[in-house]
Biopython code that builds the backbone (N, CA, C, O; Angstrom):
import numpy as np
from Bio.PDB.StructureBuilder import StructureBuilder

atoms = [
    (1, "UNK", "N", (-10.366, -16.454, 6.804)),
    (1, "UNK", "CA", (-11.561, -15.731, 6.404)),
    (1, "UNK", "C", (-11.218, -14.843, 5.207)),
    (1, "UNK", "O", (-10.207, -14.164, 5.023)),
    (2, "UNK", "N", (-12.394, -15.020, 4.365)),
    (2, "UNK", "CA", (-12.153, -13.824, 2.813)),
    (2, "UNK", "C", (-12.281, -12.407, 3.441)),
    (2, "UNK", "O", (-13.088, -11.954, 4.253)),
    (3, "UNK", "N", (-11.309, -11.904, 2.851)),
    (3, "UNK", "CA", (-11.394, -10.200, 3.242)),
    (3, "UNK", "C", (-12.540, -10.147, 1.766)),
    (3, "UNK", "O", (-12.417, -10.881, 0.786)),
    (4, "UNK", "N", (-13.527, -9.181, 1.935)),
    (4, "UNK", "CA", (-14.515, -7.971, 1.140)),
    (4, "UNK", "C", (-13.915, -7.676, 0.102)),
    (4, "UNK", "O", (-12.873, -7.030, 0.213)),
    (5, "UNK", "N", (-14.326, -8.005, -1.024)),
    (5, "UNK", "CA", (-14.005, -7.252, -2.346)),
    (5, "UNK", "C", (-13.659, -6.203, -2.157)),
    (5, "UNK", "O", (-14.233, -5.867, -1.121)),
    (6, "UNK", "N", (-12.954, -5.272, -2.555)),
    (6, "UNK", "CA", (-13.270, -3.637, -2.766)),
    (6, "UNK", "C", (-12.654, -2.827, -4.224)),
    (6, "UNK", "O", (-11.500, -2.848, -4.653)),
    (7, "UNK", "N", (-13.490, -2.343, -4.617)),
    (7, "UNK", "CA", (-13.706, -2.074, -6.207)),
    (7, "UNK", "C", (-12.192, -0.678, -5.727)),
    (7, "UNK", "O", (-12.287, 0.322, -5.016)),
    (8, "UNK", "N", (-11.329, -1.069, -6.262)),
    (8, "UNK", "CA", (-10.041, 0.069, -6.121)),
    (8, "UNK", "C", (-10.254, 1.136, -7.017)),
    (8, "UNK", "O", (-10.203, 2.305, -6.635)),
    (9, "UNK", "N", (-10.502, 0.797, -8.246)),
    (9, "UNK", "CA", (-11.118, 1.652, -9.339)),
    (9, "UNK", "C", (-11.733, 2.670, -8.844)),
    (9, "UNK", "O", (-11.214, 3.787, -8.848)),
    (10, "UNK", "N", (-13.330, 2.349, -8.178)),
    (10, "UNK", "CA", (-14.078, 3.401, -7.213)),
    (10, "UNK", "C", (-13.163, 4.513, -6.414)),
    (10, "UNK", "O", (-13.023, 5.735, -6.365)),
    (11, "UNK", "N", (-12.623, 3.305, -5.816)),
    (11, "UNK", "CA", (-12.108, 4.552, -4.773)),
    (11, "UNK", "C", (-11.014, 5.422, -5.382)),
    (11, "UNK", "O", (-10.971, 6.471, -4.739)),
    (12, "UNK", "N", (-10.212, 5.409, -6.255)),
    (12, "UNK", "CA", (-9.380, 6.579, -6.885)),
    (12, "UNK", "C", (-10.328, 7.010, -7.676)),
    (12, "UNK", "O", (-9.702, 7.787, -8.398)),
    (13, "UNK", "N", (-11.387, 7.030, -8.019)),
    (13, "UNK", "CA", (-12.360, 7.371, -8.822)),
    (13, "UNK", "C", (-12.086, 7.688, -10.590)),
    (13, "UNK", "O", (-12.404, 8.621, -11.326)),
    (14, "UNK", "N", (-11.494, 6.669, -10.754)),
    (14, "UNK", "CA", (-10.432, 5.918, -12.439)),
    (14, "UNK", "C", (-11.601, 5.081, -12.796)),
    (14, "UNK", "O", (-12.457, 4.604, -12.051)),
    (15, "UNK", "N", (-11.404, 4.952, -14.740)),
    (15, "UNK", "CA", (-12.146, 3.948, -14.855)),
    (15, "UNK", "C", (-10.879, 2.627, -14.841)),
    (15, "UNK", "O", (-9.694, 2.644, -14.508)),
    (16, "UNK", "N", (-11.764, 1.557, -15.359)),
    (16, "UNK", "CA", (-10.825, 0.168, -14.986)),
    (16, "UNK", "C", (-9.962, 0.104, -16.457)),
    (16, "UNK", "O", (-9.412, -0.930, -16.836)),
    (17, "UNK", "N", (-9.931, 1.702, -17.412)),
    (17, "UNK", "CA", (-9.039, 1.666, -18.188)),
    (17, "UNK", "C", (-8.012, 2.340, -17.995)),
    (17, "UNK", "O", (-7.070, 1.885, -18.642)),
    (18, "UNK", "N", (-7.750, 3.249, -17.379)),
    (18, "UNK", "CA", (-7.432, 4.531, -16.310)),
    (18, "UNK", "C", (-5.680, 3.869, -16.840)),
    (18, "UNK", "O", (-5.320, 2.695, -16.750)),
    (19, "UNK", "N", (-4.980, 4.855, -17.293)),
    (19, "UNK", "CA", (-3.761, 4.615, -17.479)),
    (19, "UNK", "C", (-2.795, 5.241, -16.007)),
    (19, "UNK", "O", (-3.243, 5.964, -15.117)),
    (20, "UNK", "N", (-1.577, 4.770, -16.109)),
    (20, "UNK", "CA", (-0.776, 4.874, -15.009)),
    (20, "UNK", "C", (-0.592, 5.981, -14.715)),
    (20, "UNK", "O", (-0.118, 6.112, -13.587)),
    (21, "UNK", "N", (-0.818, 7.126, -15.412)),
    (21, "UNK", "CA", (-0.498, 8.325, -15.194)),
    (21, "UNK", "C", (-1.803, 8.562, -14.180)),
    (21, "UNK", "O", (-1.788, 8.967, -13.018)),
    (22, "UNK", "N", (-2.727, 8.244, -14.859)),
    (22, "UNK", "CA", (-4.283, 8.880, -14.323)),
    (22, "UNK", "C", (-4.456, 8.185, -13.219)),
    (22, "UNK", "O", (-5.353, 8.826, -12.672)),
    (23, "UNK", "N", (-4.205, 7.322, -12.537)),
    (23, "UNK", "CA", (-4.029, 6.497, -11.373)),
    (23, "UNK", "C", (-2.809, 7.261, -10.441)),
    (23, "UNK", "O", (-2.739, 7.268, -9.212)),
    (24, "UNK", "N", (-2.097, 7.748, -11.185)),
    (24, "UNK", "CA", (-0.887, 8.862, -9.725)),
    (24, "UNK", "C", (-1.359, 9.749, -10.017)),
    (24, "UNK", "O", (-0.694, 10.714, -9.641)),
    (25, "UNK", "N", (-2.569, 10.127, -10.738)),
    (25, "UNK", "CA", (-2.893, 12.130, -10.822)),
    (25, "UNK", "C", (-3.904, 11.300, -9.283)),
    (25, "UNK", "O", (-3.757, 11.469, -8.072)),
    (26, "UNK", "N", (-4.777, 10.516, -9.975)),
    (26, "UNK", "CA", (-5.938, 10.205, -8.667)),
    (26, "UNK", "C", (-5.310, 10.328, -7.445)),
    (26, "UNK", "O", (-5.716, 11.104, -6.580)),
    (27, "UNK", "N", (-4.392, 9.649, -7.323)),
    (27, "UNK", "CA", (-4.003, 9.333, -5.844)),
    (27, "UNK", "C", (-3.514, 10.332, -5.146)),
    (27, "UNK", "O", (-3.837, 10.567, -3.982)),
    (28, "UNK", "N", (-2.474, 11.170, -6.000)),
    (28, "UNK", "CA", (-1.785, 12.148, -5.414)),
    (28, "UNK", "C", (-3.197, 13.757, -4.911)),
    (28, "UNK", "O", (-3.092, 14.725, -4.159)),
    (29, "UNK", "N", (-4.185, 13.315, -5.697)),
    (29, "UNK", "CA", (-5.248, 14.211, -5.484)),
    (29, "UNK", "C", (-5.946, 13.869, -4.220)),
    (29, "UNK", "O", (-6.000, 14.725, -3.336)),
    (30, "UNK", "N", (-6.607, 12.440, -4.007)),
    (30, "UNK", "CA", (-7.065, 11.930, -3.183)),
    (30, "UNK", "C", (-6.120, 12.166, -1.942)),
    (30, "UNK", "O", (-6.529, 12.847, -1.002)),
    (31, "UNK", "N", (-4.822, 11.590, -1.932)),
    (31, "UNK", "CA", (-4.046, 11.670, -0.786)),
    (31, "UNK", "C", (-3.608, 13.177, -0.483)),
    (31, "UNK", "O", (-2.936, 13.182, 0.549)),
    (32, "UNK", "N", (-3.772, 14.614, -1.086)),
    (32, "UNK", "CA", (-3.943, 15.855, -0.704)),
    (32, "UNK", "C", (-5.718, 16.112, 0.141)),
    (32, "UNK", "O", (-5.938, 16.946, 1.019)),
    (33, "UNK", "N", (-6.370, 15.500, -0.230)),
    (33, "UNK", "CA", (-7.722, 15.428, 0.416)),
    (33, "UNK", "C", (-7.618, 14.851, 1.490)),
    (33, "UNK", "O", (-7.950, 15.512, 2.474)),
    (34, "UNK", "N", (-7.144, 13.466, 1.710)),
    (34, "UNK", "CA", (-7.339, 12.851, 3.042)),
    (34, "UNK", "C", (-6.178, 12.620, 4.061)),
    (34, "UNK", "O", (-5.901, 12.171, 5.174)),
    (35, "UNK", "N", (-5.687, 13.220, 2.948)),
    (35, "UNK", "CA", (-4.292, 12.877, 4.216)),
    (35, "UNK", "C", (-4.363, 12.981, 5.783)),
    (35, "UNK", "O", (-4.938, 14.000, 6.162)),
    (36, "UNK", "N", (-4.030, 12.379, 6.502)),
    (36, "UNK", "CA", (-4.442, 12.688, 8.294)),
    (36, "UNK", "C", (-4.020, 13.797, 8.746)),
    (36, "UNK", "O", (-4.885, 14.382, 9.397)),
    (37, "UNK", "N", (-2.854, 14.434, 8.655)),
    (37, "UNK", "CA", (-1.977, 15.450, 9.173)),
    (37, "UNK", "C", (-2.823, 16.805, 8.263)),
    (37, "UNK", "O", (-2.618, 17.964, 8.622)),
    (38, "UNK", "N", (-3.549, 16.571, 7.351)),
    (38, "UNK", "CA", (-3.888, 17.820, 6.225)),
    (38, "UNK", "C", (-5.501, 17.580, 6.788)),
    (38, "UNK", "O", (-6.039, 18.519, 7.374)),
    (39, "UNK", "N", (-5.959, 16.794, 6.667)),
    (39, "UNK", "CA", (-7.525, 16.695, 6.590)),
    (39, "UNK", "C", (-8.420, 16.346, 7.998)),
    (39, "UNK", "O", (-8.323, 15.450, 8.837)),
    (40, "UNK", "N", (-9.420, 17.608, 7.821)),
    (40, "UNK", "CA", (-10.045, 17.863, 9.386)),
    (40, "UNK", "C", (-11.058, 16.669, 9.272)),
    (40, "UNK", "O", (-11.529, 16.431, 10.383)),
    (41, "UNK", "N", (-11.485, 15.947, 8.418)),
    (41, "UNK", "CA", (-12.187, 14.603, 8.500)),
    (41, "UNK", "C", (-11.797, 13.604, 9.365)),
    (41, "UNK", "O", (-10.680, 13.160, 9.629)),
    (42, "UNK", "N", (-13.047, 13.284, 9.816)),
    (42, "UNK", "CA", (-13.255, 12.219, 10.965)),
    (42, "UNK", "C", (-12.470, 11.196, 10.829)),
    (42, "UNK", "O", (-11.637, 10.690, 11.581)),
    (43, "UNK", "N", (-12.915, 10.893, 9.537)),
    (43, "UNK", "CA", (-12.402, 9.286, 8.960)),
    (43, "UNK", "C", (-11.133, 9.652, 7.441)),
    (43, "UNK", "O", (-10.846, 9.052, 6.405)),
    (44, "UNK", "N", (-10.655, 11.046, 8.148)),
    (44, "UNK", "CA", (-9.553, 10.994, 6.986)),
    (44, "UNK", "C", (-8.440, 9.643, 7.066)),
    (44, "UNK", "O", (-7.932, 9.109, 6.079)),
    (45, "UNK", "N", (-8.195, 9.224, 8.609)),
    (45, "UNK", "CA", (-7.256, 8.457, 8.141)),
    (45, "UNK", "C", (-7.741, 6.813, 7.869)),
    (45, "UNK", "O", (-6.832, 5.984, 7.838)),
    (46, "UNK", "N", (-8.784, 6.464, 7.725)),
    (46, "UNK", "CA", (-9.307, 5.462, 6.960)),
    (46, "UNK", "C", (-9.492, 5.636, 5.354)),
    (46, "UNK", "O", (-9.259, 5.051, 4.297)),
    (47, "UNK", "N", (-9.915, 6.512, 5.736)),
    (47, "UNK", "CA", (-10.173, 7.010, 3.593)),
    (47, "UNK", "C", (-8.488, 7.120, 3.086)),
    (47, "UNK", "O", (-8.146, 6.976, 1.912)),
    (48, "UNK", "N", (-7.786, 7.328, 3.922)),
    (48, "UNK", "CA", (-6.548, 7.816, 3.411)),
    (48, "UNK", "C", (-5.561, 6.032, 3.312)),
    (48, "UNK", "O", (-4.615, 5.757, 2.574)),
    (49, "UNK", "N", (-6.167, 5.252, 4.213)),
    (49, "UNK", "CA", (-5.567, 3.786, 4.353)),
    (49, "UNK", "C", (-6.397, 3.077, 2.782)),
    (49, "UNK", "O", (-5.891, 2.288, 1.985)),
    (50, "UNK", "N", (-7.373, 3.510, 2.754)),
    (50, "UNK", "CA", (-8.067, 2.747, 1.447)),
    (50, "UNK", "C", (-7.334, 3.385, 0.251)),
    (50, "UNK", "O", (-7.094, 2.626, -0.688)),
    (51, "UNK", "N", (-6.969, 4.585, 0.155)),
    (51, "UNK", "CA", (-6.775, 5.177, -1.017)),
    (51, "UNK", "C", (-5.220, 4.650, -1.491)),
    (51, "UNK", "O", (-4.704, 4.420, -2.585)),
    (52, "UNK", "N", (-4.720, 4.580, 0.035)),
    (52, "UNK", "CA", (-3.324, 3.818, -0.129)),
    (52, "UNK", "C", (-3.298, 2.281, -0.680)),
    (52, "UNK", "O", (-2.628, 2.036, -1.682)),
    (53, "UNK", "N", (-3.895, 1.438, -0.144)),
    (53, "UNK", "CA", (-4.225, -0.115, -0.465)),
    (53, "UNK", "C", (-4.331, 0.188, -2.124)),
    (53, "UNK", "O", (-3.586, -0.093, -3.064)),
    (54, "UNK", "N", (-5.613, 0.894, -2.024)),
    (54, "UNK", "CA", (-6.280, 1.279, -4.055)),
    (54, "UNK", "C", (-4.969, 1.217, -4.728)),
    (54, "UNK", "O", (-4.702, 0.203, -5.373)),
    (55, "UNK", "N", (-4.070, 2.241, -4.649)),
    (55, "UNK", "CA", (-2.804, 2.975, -5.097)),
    (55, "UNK", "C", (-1.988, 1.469, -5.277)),
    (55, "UNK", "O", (-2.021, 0.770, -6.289)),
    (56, "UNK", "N", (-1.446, 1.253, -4.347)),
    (56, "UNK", "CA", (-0.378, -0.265, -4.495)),
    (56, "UNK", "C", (-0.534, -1.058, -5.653)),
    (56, "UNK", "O", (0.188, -1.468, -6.563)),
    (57, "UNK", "N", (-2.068, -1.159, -5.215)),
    (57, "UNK", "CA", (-2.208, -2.277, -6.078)),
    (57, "UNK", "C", (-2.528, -1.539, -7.314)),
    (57, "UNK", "O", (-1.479, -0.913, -7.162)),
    (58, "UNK", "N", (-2.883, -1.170, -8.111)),
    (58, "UNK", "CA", (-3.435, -0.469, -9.442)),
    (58, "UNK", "C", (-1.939, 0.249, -9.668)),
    (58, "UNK", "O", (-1.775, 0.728, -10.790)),
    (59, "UNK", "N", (-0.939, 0.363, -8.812)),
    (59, "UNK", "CA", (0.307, 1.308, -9.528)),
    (59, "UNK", "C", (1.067, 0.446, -9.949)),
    (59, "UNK", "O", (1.811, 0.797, -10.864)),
    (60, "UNK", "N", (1.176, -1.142, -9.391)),
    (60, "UNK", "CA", (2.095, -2.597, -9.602)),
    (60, "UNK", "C", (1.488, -2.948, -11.083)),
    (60, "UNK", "O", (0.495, -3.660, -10.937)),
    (61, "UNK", "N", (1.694, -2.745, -12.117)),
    (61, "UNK", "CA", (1.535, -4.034, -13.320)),
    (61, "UNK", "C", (1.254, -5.334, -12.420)),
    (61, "UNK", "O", (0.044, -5.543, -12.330)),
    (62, "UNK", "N", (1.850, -6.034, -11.900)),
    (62, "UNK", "CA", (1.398, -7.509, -11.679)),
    (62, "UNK", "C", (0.580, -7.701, -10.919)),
    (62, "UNK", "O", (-0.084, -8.704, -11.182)),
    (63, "UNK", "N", (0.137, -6.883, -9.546)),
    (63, "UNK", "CA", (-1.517, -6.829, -8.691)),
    (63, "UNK", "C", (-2.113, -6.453, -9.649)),
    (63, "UNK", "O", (-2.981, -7.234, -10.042)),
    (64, "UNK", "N", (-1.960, -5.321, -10.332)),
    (64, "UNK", "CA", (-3.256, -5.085, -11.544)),
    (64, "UNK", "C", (-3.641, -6.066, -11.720)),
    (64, "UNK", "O", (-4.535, -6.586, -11.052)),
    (65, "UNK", "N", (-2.859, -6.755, -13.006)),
    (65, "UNK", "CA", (-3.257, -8.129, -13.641)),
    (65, "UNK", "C", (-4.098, -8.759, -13.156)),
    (65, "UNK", "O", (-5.233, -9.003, -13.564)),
    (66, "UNK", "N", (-3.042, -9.369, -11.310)),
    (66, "UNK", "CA", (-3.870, -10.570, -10.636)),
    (66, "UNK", "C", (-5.206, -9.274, -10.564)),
    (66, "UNK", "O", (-6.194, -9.404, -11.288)),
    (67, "UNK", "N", (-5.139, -8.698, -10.111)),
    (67, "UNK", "CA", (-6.604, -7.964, -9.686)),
    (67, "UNK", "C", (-7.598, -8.033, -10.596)),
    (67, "UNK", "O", (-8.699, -8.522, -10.341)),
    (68, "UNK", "N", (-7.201, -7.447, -11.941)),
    (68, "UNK", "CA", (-7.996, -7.217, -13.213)),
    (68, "UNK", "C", (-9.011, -8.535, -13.422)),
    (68, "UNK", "O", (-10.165, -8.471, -13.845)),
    (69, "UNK", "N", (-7.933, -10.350, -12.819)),
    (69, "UNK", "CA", (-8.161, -11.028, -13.640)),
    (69, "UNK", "C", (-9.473, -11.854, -13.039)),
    (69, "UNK", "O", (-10.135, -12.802, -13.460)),
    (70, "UNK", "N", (-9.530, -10.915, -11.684)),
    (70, "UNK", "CA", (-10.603, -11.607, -10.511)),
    (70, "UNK", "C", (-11.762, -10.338, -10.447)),
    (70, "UNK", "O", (-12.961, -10.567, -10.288)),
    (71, "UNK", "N", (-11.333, -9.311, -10.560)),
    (71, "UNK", "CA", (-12.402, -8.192, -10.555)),
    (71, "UNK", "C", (-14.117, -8.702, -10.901)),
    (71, "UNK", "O", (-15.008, -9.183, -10.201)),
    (72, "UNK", "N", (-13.987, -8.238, -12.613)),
    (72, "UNK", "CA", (-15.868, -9.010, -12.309)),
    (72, "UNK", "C", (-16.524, -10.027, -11.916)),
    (72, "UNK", "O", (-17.748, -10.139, -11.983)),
    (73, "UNK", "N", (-15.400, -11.209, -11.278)),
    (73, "UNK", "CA", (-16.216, -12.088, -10.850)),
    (73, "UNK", "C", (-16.562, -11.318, -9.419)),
    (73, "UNK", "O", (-17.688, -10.957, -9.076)),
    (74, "UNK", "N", (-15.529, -11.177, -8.785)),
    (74, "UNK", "CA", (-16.062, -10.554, -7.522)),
    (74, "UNK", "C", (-17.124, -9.254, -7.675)),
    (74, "UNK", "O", (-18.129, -9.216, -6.965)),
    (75, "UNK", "N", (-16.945, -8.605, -8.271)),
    (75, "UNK", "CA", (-17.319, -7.602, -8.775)),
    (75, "UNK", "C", (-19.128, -8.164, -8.539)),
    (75, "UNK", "O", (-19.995, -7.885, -7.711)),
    (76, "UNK", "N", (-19.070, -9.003, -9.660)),
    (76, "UNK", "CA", (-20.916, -9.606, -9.442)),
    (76, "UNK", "C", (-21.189, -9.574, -8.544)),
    (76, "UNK", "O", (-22.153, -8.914, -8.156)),
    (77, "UNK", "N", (-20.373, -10.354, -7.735)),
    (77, "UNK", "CA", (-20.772, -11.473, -6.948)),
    (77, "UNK", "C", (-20.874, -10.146, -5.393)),
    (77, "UNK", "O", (-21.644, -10.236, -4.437)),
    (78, "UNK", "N", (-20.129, -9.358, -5.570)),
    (78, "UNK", "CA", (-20.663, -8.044, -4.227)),
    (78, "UNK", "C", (-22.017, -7.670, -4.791)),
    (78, "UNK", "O", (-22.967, -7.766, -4.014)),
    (79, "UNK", "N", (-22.304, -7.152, -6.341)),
    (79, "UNK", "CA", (-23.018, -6.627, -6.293)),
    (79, "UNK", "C", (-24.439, -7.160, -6.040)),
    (79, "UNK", "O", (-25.303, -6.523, -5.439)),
    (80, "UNK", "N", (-24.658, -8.883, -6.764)),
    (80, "UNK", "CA", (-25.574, -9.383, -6.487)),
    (80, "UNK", "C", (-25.901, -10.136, -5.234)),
    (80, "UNK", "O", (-26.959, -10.764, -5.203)),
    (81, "UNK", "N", (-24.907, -10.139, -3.945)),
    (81, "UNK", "CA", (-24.814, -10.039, -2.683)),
    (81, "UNK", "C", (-25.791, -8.588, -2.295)),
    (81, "UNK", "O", (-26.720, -8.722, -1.499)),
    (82, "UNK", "N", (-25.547, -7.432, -2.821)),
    (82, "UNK", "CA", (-26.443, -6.078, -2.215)),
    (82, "UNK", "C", (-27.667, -6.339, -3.036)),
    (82, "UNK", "O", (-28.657, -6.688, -2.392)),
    (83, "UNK", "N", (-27.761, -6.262, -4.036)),
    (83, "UNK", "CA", (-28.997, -6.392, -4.513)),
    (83, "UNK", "C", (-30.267, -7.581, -3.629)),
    (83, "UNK", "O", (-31.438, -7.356, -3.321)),
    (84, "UNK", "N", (-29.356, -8.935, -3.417)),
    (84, "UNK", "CA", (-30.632, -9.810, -2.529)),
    (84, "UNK", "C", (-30.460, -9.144, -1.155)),
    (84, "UNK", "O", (-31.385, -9.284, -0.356)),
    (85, "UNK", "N", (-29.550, -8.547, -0.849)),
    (85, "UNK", "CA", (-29.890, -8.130, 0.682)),
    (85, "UNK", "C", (-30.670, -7.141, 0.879)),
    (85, "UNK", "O", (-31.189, -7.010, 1.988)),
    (86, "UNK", "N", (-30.970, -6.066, -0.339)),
    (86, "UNK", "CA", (-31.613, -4.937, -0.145)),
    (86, "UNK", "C", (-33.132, -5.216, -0.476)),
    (86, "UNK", "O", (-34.025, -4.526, 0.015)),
    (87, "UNK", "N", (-33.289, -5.897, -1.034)),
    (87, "UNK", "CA", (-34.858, -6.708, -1.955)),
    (87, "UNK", "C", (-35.504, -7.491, -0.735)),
    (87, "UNK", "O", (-36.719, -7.461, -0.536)),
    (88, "UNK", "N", (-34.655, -8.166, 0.038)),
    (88, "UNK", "CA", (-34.983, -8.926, 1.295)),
    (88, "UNK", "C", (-35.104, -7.842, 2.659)),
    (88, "UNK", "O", (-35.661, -8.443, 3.578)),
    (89, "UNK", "N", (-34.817, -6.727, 2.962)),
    (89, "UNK", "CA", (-34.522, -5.983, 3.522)),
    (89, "UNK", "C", (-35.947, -5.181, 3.751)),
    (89, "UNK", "O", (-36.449, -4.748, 4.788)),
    (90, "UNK", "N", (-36.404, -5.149, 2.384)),
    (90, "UNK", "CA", (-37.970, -4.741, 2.482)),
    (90, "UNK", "C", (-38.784, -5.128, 3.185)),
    (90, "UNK", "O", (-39.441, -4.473, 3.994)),
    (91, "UNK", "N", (-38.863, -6.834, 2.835)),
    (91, "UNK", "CA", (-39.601, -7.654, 3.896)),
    (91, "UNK", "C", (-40.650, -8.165, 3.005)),
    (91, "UNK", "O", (-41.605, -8.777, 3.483)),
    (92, "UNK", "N", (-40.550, -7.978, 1.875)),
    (92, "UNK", "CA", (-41.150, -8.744, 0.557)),
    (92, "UNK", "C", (-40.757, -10.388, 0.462)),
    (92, "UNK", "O", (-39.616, -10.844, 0.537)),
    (93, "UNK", "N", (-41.676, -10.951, 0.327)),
    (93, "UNK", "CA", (-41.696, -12.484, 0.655)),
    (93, "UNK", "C", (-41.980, -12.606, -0.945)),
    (93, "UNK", "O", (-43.049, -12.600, -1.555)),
    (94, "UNK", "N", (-40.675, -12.714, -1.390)),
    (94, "UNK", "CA", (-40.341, -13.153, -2.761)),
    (94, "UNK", "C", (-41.054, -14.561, -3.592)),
    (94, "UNK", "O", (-41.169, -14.603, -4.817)),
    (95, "UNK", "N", (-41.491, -15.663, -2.667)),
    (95, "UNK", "CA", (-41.988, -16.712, -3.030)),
    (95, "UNK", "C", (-43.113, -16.453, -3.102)),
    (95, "UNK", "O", (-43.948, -17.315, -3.375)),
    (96, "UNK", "N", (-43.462, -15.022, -2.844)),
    (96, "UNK", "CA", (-45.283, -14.939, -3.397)),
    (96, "UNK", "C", (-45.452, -14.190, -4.750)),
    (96, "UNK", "O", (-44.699, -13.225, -4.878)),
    (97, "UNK", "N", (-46.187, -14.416, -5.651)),
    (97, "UNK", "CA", (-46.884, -13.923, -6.799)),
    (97, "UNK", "C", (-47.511, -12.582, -6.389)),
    (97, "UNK", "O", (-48.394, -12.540, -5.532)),
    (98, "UNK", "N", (-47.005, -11.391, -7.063)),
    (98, "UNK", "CA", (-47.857, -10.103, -6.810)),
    (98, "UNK", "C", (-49.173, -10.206, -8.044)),
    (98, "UNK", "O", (-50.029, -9.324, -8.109)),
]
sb = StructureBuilder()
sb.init_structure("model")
sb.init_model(0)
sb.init_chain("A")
sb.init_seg("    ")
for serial, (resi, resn, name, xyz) in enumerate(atoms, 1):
    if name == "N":
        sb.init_residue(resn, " ", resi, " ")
    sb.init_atom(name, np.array(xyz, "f"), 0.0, 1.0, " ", f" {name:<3s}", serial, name[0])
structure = sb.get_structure()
């Protein structure tokens, strides 16, 4: 089974130009926020497992790459996955003419 896209970028909150430095300022910021042992949040230690996954991969040159080189396709392809689910969600019967 495909594991879920997940935009890593987002979650260190970097753009997808974000140099290596600015990717260990993010993380080391993020991981003072969620850390489990530091942070009274519910779901610190999930936010703190994502921020870790984010980190690995965006701190490796070569996951970057592979990552970089699959990003907007997946990237679309989540977003125009939410977009028909939320349009359908209404309950708007798209095959009709307004």
């Amino acid at each position: 089974m495909r594991s879920e896209f997940k935009d890593y970028y987002l979650v260190l909150d970097v753009s997808k130009n974000a140099t290596s430095d600015e990717i260990n300022m993010a993380f080391r910021r993020l991981s003072r926020k969620y850390h489990p042992d530091i942070s009274a949040d519910e779901m610190a230690e999930e936010k703190y497992q994502e921020i870790t996954e984010a980190y690995e991969v965006l701190s490796d040159d070569k996951k970057r790459r592979e990552y970089d080189l699959n990003y907007d396709y997946l990237k679309s392809k989540k977003d125009s996955k939410e977009d028909y689910t939320s349009k359908n969600d209404s309950g708007k019967n798209y095959t009709d003419e307004d």
